[in-house]
N, C-alpha and C positions, 0 to 999 in steps of 0.2 A: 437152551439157547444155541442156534446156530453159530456157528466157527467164520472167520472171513474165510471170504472165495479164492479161488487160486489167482494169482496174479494174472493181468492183463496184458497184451501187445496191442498196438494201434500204432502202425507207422513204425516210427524208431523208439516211439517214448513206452515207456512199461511202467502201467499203473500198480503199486505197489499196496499191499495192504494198508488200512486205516491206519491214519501214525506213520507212514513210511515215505520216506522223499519216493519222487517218482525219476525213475533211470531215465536217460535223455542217448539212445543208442546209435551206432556208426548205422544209418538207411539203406538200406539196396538200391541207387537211386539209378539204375540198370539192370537187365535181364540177367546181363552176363558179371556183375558186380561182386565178387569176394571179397574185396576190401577196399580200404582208400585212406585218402592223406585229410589229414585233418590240417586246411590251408589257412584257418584265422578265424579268429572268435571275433564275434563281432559285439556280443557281450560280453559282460565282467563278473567273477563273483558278486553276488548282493543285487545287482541290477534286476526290476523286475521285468517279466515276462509275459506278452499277449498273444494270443492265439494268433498267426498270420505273424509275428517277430522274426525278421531273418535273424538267427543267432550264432552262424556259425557258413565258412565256404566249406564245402566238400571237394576234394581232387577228386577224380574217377579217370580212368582210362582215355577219356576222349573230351573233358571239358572239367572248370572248376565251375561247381552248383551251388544255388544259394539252398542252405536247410533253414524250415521256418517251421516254425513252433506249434505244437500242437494243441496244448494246454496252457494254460498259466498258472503263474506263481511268481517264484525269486529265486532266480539263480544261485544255490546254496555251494558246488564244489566241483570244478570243473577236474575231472579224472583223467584227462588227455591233453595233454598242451599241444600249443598251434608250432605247426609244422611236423609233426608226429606223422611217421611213413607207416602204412602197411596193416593198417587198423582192420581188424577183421569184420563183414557186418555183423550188424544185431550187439556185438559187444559194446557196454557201456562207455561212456565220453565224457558223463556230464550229471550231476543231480539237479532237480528241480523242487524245492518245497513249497508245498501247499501255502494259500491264503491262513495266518495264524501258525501256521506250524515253525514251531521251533529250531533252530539251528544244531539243537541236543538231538533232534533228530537222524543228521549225519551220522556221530557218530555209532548207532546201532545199524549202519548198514555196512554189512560185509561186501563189499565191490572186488573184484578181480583188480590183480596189479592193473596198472594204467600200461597201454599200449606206448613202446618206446619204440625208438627209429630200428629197423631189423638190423640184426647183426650182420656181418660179412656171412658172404657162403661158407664155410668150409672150402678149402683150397684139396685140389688130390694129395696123396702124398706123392714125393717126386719120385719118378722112375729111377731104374738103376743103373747108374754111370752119372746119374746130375746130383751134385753138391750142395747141399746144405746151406742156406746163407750166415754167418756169424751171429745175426743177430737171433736165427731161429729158438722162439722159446721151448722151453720144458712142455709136449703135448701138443704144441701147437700145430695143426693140420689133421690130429686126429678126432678120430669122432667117439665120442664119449656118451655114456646112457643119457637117454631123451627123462627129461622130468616127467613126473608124473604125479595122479593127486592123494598118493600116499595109500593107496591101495591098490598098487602095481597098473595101473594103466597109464597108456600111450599115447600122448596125444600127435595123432598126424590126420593128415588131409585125406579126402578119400582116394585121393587121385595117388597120391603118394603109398596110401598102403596097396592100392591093387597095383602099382609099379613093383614094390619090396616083394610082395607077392608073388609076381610073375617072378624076379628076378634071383626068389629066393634071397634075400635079404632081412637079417635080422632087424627089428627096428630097433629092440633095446641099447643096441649097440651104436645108435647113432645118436647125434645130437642137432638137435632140430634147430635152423637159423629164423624161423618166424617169430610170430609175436607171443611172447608167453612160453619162448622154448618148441613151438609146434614143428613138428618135420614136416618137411614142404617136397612140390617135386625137386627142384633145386637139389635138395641134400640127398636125393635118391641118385638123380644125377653126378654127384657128386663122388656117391660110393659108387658107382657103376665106373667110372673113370680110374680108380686107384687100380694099380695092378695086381692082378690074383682075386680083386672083387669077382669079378663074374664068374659065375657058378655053370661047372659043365654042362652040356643037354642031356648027356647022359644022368647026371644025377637028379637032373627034373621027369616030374611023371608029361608022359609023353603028351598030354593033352595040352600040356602047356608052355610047350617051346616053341609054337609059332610065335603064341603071344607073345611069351618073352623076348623072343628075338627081334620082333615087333618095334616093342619098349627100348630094347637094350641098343636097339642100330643106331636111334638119330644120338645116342650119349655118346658114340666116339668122334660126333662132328663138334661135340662143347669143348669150349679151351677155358682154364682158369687162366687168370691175367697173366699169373706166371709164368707157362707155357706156351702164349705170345706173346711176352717180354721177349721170350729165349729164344723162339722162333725167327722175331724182327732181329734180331741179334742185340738187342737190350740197347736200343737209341734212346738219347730222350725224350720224355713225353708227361704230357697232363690229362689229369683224367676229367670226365664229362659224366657225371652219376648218371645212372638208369633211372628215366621216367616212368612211372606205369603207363603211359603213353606209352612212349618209347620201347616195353616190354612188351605191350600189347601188339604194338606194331609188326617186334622182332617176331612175337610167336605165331600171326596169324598169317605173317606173309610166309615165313617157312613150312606151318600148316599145308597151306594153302600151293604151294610149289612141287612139295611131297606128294601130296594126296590129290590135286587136281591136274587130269593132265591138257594140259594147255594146249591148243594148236592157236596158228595166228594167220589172217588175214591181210594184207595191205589195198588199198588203191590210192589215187592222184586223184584230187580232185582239184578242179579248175575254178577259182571263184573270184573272178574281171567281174561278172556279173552280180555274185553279193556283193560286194566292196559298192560298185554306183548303189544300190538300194540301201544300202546301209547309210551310205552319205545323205541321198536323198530322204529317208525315214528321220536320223537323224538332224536334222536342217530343219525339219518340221514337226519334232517333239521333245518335249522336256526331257523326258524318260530314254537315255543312252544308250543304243544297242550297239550290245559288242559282237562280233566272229562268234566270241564263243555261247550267244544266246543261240544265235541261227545253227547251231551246232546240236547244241540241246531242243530245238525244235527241229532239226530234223531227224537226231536220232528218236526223238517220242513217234512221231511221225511212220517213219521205219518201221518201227516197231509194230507198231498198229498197223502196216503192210503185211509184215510178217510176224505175225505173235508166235511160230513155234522158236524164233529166240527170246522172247521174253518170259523166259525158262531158267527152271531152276531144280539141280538134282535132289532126290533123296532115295535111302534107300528101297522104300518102299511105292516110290512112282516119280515119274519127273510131273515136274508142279508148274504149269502157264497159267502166269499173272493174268488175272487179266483187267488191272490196271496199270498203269506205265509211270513207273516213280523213278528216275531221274537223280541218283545221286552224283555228286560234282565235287573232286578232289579241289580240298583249298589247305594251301602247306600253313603251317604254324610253325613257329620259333623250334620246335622241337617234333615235327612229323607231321601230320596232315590229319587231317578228318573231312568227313562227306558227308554234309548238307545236302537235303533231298527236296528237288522239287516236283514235288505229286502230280500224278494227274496229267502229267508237264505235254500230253499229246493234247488236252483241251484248252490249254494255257495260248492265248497269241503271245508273239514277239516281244511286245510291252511289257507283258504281268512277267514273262519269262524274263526279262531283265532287272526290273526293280526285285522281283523275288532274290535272287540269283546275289545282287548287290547286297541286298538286309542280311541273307543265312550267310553272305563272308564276312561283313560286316562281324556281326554277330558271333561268328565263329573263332575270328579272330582274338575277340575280345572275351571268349569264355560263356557268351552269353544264351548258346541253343539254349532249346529244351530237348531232353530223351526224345522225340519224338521227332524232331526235325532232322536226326542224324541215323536216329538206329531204324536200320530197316532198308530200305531200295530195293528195285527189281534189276537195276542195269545202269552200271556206273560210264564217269565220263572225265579222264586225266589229259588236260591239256597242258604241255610243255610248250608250247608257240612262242608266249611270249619272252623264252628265254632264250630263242633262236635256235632250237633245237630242233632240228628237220625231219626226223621220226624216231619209233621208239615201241618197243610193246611193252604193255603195264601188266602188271599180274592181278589176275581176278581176286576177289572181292568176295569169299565166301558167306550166304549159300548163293550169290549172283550166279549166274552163268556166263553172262559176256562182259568185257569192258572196254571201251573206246578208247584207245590213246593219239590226241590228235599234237600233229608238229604244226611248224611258222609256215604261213604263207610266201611265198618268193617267189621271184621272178625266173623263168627255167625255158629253155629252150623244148619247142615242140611241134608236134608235125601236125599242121592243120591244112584241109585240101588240098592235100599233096606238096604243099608248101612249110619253107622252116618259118615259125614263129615263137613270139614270147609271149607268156604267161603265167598268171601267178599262180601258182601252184599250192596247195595244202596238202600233206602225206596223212591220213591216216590208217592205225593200226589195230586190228581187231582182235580180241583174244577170248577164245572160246572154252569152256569146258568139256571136252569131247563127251563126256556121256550124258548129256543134256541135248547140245545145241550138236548135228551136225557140218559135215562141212559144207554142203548144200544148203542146207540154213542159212550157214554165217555170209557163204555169198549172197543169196538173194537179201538178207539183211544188209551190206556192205552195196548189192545193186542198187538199192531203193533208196539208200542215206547218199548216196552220189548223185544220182537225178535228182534229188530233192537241193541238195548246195550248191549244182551249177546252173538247175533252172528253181531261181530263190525264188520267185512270182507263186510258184504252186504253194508255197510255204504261208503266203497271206493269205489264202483263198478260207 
């Protein structure tokens, strides 16, 4: 007689042999997703479960998600309590028992400890001539052997072992602040910062001291708190936790500053003449247009003038969209995310504003999908309404351009030979030079300014 089959994956839930609860696991519910916050159970132990069940929010980087149910049963033994940071995917959260299955069940399944909130980084140790604090414990700041599952292995990240790697760094010697003891880049960062960590080039084999150096450069721009305590000269202060948001944000805009290099654009653009069509548009439809709809139809617009900016590097060829998706910076309590509206050069005026209104709406309140955020060809940051008169925004990798548009104002100017006033909008272009050139990004910036001071082409 045949043996049961190897266990199953569907989703996050893992179907477990005959007899066995079925595991209820942290989602990938993002491309880019390595873990997330377990923000609130929306069920209970014992409560039962229907396929389509929302039964728990997930954090992710850029939204809290509702996860819903794959299977059913009853909720037998939830593994992760709500508010739990740093949950790895695929690791379990939650048991599920079958229709008739017993609660004796639990206890024959072996689970991984439950994911707790990550520990503090490892702090460096202090350099020489800075003292000690009184309270300093026994150990405390150094890095001690990483756990392992009793057959001498290591658990770290990949990313962290090809850093230890490069930088010649032992791992046993460290002690990992992720979930389960795992060493993370963090704690690679960490030893890189202590002094006499880094290991000479000469005692690496030579193939692999770019890399390291690579690795090893952006760790002397990280401060542990303590070394900008000492820096500020130790004011007082309150702390504000890191978001995974907020981490997200920190890593991709420094990414992204590093590694792309940005040239930037400006022009003036004059819009006495959107302002009457707006009034008049508005006056005679439900549906509200703002400045910055006419903004996003004329940059789709543009685009489609010029598609060699609707561009985007790689290493292996530059990549023209060639459809024009319209992501649109909307700040949140704690950083911003962009809501994308597709297609946005076939969209009129209308659909671009009622869209524009739902994904902030929406954005606001946690409520995208993966799909209306992740993703765009060519972003759009408006500071206007904050009376900010211009600005360049840092691109948006893999985008190639981004709009950063200021307020409208009243500004003196030279019309038929004559001084006059007008209202005036600054915007600010920001290229990827190995993408978009700078001839591009003008004729991109010529064609998005005739299109907002003559708005008439923009209903046609």
């Amino acid at each position: 007689m045949a043996g049961p089959g190897p266990a199953m994956t569907v989703g996050g839930w893992r179907k477990g042999d005959r007899g066995m609860p079925i595991e209820i696991r942290m989602p990938a519910l993002s491309p880019t997703m390595t873990e997330g916050n377990l923000a609130r159970w929306l069920k209970k132990e014992g409560d039962e479960v229907h396929s389509g069940d929302v039964i728990a929010e997930i954090e992710t980087d850029k939204a809290t998600m509702e996860y819903e149910a794959a299977d059913e049963g009853r909720l037998g033994r939830i593994i992760v309590p709500e508010g739990a940071q740093g949950i790895k995917v695929n690791a379990p959260i939650a048991l599920l028992l079958e229709e008739g299955e017993d609660a004796a069940a639990l206890d024959q399944f072996s689970a991984a400890p439950a994911a707790a909130p990550p520990a503090p980084h490892p702090s460096p140790l202090p350099a020489s001539g800075e003292r000690e604090g009184p309270a300093k414990r026994e150990g405390e700041g150094q890095h001690l052997a990483a756990p392992g599952n009793g057959a001498g292995r290591i658990f770290a990240s990949p990313l962290a072992r090809r850093m230890a790697a490069h930088a010649a760094i032992d791992l046993a010697g460290l002690r990992g602040s992720g979930p389960q003891g795992r060493i993370v880049k963090a704690d690679i960062d960490a030893a890189l910062a202590r002094p006499g960590a880094a290991q000479p080039a000469a005692a690496q084999p030579a193939a692999s001291r770019p890399a390291a150096a690579a690795i090893a450069a952006p760790a002397a721009a990280v401060f542990a708190k303590a070394q900008v305590l000492a820096l500020a000269g130790n004011p007082p202060y309150s702390e504000k936790p890191h978001t995974a948001m907020r981490r997200v944000i920190a890593r991709r805009l420094s990414e992204s500053k590093q590694t792309v290099p940005h040239f930037y654009l400006t022009v003036d653009c004059a819009i006495d003449d959107l302002l009457k069509i707006r009034a008049t548009l508005n006056g005679k439809s439900e549906t509200k247009i703002s400045i910055n709809d006419f903004v996003i139809r004329a940059a789709a617009l543009a685009l489609r003038q010029v598609p060699a900016a609707n561009a985007s590097w790689s290493d292996d060829a530059i990549l023209l969209w060639q459809r024009v998706d319209i992501s649109v910076a909307v700040a949140l309590d704690d950083g911003l995310i962009t809501p994308i509206v597709k297609a946005a050069d076939q969209k009129g005026l209308a659909q671009i504003a009622a869209e524009t209104r739902d994904l902030a709406e929406r954005a606001r309140a946690g409520k995208l999908k993966l799909e209306e955020f992740q993703g765009g060809t060519f972003s759009i940051s408006n500071l206007g309404m904050y009376g900010v008169r211009e600005f360049a925004a840092v691109i948006n990798p893999p985008q190639g351009c981004i709009l950063a548009v200021g307020a409208g104002e009243p500004r003196p100017i030279v019309q038929g030979g004559q001084l006059a006033v007008a209202t005036v909008m600054t915007c600010t272009l920001s290229c990827d030079h190995r993408a978009v050139d700078g001839a591009v990004g003008a004729q991109l910036l010529a064609a998005f300014k005739k299109l907002i001071e003559d708005p008439l082409t923009m209903l046609l």
